[in-house]
Backbone bond lengths (Angstrom), bond angles and torsions (degrees), N, CA, C in turn:
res aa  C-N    CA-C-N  psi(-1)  N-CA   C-N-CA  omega(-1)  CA-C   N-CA-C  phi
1 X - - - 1.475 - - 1.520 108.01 -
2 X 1.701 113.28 124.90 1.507 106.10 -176.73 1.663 99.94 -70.24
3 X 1.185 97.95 -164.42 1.829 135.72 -167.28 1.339 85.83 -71.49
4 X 1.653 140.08 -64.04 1.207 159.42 -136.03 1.659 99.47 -79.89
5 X 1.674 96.89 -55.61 1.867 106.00 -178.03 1.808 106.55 -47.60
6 X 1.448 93.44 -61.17 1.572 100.47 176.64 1.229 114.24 -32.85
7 X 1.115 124.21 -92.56 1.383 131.66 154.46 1.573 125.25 8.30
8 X 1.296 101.19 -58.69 1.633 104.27 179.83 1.658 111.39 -68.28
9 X 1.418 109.89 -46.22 1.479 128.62 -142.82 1.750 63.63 -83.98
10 X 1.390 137.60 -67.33 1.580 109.64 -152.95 1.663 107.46 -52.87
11 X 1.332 98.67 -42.69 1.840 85.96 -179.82 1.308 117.24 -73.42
12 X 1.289 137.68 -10.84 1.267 132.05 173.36 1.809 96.54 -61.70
13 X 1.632 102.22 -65.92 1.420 96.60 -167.76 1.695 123.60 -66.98
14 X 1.881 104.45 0.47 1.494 77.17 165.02 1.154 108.04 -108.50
15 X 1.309 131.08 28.57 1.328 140.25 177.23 1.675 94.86 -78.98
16 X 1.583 115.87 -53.01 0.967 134.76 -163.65 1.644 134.51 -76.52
17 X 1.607 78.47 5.11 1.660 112.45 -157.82 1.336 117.47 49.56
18 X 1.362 132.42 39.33 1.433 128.31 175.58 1.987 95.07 -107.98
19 X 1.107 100.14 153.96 1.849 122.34 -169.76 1.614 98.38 -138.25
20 X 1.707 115.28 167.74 1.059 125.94 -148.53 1.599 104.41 -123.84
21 X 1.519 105.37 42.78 1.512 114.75 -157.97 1.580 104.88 -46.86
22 X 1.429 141.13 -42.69 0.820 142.94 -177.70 1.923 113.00 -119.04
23 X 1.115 119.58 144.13 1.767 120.37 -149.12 1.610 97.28 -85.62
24 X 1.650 121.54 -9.29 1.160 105.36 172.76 1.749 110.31 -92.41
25 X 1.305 126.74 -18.98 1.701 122.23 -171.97 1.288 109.06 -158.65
26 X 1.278 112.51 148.54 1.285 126.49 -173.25 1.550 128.47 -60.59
27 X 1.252 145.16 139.60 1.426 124.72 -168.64 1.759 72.31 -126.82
28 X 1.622 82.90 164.95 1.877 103.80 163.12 1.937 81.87 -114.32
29 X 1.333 80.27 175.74 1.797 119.81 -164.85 1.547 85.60 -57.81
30 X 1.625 160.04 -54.10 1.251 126.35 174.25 1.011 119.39 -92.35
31 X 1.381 120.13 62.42 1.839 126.29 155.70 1.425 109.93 76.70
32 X 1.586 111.75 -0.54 1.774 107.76 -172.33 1.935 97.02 -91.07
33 X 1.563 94.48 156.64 1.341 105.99 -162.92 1.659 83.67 -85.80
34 X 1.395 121.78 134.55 1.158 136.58 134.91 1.397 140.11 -10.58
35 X 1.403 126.56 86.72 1.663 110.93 -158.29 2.012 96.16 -122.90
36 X 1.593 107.74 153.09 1.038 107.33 -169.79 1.497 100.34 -82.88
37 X 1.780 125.20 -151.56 0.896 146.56 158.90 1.625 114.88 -41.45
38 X 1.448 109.10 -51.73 1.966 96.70 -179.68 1.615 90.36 -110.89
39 X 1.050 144.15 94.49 0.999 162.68 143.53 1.406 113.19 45.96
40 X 1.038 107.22 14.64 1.806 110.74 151.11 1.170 143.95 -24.08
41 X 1.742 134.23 117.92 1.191 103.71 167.69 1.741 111.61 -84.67
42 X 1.994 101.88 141.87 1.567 95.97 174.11 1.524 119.57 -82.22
43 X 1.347 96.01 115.40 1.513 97.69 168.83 1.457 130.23 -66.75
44 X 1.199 128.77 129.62 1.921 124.31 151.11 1.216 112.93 -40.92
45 X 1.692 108.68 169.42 1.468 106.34 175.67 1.208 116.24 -88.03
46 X 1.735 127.04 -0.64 1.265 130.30 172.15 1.789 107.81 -91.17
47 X 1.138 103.77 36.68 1.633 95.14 178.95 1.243 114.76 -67.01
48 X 1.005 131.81 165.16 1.638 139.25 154.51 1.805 103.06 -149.64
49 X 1.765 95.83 175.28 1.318 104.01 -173.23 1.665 123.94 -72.11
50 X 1.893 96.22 -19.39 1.144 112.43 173.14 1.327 110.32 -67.07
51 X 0.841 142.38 -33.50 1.540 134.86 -141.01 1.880 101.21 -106.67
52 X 1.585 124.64 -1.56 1.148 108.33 170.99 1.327 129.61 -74.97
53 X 0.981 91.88 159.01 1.986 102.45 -156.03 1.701 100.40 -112.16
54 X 1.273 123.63 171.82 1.144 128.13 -176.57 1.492 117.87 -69.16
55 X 1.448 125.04 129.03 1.411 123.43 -177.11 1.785 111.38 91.25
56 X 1.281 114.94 6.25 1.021 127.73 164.84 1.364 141.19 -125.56
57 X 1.577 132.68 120.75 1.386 111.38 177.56 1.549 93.36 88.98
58 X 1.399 153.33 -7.63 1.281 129.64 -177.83 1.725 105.95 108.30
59 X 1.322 114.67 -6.03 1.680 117.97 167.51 1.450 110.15 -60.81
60 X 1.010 132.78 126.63 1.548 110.48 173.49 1.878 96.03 -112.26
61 X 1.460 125.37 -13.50 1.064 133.96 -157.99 1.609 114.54 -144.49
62 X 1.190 113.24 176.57 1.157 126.13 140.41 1.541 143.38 -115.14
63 X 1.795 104.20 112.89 1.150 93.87 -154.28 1.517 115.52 -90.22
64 X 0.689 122.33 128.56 2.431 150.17 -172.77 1.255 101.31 -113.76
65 X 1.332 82.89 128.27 1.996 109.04 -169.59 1.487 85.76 -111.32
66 X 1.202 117.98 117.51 1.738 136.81 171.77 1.258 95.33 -66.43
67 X 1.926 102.37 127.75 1.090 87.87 175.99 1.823 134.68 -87.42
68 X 0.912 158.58 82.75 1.728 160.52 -109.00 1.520 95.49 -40.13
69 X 1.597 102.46 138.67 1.457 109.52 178.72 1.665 100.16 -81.41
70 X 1.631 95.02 134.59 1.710 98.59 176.36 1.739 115.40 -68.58
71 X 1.390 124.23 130.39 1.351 116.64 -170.55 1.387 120.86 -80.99
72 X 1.371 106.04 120.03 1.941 91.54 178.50 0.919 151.06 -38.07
73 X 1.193 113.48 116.62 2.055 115.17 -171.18 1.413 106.76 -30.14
74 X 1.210 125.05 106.00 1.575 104.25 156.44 1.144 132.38 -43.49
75 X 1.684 119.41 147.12 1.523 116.64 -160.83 1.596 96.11 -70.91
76 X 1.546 100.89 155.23 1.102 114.80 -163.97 1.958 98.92 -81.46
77 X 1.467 112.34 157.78 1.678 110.68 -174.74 1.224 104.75 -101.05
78 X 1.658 98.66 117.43 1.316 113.84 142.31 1.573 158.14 56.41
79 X 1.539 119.37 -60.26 1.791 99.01 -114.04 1.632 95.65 -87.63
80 X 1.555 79.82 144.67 1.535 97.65 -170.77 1.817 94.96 -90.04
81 X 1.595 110.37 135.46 1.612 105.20 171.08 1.323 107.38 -78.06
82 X 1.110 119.40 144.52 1.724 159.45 161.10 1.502 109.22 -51.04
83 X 1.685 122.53 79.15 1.154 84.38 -155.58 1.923 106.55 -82.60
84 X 1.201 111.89 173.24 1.481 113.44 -155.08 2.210 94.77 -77.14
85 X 0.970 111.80 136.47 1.759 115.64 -179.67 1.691 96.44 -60.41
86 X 1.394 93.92 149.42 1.785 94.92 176.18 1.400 96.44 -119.71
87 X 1.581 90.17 143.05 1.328 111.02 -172.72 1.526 118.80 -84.71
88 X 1.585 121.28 92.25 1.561 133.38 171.35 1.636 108.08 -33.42
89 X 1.495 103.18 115.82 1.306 108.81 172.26 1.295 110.59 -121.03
90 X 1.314 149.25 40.18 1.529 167.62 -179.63 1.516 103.08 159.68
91 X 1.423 80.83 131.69 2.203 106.29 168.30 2.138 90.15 -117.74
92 X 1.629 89.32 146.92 1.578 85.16 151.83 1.186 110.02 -166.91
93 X 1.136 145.77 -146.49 1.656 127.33 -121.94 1.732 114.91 156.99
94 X 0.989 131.03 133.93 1.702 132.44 177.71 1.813 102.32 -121.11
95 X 1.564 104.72 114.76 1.671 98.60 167.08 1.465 107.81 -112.25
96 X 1.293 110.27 119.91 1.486 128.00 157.96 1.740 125.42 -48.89
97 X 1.387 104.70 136.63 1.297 95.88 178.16 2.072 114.05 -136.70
98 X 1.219 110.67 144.08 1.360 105.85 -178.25 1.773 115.00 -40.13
99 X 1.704 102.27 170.99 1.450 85.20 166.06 1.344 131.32 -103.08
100 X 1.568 123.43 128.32 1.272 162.59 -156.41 1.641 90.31 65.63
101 X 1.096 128.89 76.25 1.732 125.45 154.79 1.478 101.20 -128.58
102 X 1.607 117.49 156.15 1.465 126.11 143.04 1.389 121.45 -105.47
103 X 0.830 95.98 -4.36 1.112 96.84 -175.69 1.855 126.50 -64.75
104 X 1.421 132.31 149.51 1.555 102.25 175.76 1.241 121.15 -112.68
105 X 1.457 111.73 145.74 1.560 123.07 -170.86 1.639 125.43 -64.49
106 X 0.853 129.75 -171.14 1.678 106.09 130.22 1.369 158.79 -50.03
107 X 0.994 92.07 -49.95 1.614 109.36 165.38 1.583 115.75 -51.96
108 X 1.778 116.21 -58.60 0.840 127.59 -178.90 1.635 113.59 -48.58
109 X 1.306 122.54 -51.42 1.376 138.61 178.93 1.910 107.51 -52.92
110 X 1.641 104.75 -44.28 1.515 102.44 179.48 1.340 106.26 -65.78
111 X 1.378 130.13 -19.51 1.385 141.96 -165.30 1.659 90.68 -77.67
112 X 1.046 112.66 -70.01 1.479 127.24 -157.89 1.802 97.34 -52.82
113 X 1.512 98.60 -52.72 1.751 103.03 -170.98 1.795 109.03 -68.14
114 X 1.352 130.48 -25.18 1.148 131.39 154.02 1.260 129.70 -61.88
115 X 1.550 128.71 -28.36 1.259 127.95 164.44 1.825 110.75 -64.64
116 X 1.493 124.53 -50.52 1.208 133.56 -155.35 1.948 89.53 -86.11
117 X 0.935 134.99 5.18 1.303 135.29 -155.07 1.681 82.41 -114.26
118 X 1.254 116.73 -46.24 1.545 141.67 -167.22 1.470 104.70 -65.91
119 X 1.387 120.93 -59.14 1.210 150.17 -165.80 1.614 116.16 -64.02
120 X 1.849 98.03 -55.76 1.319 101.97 -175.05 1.915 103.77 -97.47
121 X 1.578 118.29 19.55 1.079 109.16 154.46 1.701 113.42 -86.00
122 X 0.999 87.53 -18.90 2.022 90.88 -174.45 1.417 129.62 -85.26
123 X 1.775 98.74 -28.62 1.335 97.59 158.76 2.011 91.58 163.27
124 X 1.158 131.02 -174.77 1.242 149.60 158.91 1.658 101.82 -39.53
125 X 1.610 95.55 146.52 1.632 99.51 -164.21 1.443 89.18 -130.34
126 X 1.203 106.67 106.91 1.537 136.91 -154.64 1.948 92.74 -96.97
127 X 0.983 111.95 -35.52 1.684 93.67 176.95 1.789 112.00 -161.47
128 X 0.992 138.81 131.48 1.415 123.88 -179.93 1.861 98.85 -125.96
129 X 1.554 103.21 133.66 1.519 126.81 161.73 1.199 121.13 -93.56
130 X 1.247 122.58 126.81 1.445 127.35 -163.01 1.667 102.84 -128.64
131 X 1.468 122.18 117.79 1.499 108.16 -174.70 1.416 94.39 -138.06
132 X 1.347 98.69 144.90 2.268 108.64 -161.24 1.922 79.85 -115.65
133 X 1.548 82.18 153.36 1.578 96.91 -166.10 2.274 88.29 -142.31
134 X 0.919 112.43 157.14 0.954 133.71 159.48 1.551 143.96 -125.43
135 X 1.465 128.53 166.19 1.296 108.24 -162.24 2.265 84.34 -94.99
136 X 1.474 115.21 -171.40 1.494 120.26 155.79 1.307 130.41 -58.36
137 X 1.171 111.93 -23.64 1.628 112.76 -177.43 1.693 122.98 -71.79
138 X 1.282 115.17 100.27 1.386 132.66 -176.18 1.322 112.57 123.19
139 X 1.295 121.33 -164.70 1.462 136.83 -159.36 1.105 96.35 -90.33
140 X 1.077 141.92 141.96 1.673 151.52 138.92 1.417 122.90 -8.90
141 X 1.455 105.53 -52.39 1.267 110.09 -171.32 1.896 109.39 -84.49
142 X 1.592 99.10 -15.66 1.167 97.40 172.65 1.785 129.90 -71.26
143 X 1.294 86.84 -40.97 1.804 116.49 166.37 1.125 100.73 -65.96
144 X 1.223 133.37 -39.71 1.686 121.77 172.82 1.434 96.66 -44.28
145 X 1.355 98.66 -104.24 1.620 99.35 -176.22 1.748 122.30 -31.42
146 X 0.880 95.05 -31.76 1.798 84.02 -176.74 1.606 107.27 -56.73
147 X 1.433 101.31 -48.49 1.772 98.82 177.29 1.064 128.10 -60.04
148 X 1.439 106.52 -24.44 1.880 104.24 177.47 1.425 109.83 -74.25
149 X 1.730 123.07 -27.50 1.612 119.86 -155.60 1.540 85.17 -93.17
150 X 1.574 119.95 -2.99 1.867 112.17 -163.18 1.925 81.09 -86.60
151 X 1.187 115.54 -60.69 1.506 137.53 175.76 1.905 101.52 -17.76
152 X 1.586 101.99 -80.46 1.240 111.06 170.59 1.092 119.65 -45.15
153 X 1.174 132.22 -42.14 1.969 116.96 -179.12 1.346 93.15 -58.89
154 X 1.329 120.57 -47.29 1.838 99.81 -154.53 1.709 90.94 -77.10
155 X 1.423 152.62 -34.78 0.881 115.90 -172.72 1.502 116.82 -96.79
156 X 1.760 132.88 30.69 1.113 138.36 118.78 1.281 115.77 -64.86
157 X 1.015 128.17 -42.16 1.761 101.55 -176.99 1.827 122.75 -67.17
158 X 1.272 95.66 -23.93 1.869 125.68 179.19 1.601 82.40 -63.98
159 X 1.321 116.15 -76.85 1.720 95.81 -158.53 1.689 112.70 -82.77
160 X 1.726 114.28 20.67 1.449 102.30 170.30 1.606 101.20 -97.92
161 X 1.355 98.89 -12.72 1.811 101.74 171.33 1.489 112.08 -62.91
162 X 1.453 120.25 -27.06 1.861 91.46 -179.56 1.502 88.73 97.28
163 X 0.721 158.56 -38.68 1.610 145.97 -164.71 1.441 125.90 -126.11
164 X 1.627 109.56 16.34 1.416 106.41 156.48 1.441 103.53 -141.17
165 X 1.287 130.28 130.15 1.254 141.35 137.19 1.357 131.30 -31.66
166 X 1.611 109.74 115.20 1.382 110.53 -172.77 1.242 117.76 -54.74
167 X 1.305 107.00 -51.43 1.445 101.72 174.47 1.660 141.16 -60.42
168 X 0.945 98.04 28.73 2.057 113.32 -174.38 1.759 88.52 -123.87
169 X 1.681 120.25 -19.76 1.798 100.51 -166.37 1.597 99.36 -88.55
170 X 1.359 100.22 142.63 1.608 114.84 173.09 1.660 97.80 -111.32
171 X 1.280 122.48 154.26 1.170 120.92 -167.73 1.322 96.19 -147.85
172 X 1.675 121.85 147.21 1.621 123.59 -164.34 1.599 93.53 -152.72
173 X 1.313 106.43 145.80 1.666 112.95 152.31 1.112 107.48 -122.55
174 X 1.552 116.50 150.66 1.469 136.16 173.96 1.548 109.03 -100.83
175 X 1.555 101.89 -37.82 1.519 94.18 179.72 1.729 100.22 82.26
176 X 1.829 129.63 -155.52 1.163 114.84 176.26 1.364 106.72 -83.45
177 X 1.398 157.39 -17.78 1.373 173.93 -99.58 1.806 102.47 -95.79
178 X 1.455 104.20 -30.38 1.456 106.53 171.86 1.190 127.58 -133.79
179 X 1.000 151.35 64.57 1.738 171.90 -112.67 1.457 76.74 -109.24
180 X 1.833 120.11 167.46 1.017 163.03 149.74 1.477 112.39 -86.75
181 X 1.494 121.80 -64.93 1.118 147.39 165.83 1.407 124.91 -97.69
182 X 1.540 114.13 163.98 1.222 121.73 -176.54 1.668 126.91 -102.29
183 X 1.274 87.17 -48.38 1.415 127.58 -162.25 1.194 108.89 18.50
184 X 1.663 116.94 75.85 1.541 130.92 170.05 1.835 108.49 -48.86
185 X 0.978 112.17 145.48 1.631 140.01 141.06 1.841 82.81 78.82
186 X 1.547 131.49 32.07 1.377 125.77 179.08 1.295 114.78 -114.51
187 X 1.689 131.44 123.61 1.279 114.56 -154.34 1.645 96.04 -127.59
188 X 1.434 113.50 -178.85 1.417 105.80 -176.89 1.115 149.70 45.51
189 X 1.503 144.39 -119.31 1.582 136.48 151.67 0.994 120.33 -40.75
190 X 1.498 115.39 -42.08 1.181 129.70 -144.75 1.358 98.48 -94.46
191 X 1.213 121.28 -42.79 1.372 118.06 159.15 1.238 124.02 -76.29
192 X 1.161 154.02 37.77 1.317 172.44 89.00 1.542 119.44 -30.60
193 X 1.557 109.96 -40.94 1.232 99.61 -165.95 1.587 95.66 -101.08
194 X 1.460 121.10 -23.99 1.478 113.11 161.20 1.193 141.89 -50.27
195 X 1.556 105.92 -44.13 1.195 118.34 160.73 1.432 145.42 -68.59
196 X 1.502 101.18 -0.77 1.784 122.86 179.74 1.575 100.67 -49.75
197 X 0.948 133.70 -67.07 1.514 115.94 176.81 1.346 137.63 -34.90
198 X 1.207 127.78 -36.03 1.343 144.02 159.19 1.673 113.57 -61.52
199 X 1.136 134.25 -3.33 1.552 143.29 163.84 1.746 113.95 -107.76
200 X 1.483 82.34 102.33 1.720 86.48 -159.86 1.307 104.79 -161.79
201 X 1.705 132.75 -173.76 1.160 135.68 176.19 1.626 102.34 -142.85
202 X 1.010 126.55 122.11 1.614 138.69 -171.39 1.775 86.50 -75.92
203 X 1.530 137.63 150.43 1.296 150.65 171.02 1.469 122.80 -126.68
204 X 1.030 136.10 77.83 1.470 143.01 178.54 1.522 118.30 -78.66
205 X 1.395 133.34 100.68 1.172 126.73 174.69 1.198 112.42 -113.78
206 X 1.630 113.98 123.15 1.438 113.03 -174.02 1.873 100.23 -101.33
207 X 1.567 108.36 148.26 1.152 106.98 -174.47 1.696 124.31 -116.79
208 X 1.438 131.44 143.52 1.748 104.65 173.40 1.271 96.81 -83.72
């Protein structure tokens, strides 16, 4: 387009009230691009290819480059401390005994072989306390002794096991002096079978 075209086409379009809002195409007075006879957009004489705008020239859009989604920090690690194993330095144990027996039952014996099973997984069994307890029924002096001979079975059966040394067992009677139970105002059978807890041997194993 010469010098002359320019020229005309601006005064046509401000005849026409159209303006040059943008340097590649013509707008009229509400911002719409200027179109000829077959639906053209009218270009300025400074057009270029850059400068087409949407709805013109083959734009159907505007094209927007997304910008890449940033990827989430992975969660941060962890570390849980380890806490360090503690080293068992005493196991101990309660063996029950019939009433007026020292002798040990079965039960009592699984008791005994579960403690030393316990003991010599943890390490060397550096000393064991053995204290015999009795229930109230009889004389004092009888319950004395009864607790010491209840005491002694368990630490004969300890050294027929092979794995404790006599010389580390201390052995104690209480006699009745320390009950578990009371069982106030209960007499006879009936107090016999209440008092079963209090006929027993306390087990202390100290360990290196």
């Amino acid at each position: 387009m010469s010098i002359r075209k320019i020229q005309v086409v601006v005064l046509f379009g401000l005849m026409c009230g159209v303006a040059p809002v943008q340097a590649g195409y013509w707008y009229d007075s509400s911002g719409n691009v200027w179109r000829n006879s077959t639906n053209e957009c009218w270009r300025t004489g400074y057009w270029t290819p850059e400068m087409i705008v949407v709805g013109c020239d083959g734009r159907v859009a505007e094209v927007v480059t997304p910008e890449p989604m940033a990827k989430p920090a992975p969660p941060a690690s962890k570390s849980v401390p380890v806490p360090e194993p503690v080293a068992i330095t005493r196991v101990d144990a309660t063996v029950n005994f019939g009433f007026d027996r020292a002798d040990l039952n079965s039960d009592a014996t699984a008791v005994v072989d579960r403690l030393l099973q316990r003991a010599t997984s943890q390490g060397r069994i550096k000393s064991v306390k053995l204290t015999g307890h009795t229930d109230r029924i009889g004389t004092e002096g009888y319950n004395l002794d009864l607790s010491l001979r209840r005491a002694s079975s368990v630490a004969d059966f300890l050294v027929q096991s092979g794995k404790v040394d006599p010389q580390v067992i201390e052995i104690a009677g209480k006699g009745e002096t320390e009950p578990l139970v009371g069982c106030e105002g209960i007499f006879g059978a009936a107090a016999i079978n209440c008092l079963a807890p209090n006929r027993r041997v306390d087990m202390v194993l100290d360990l290196f």
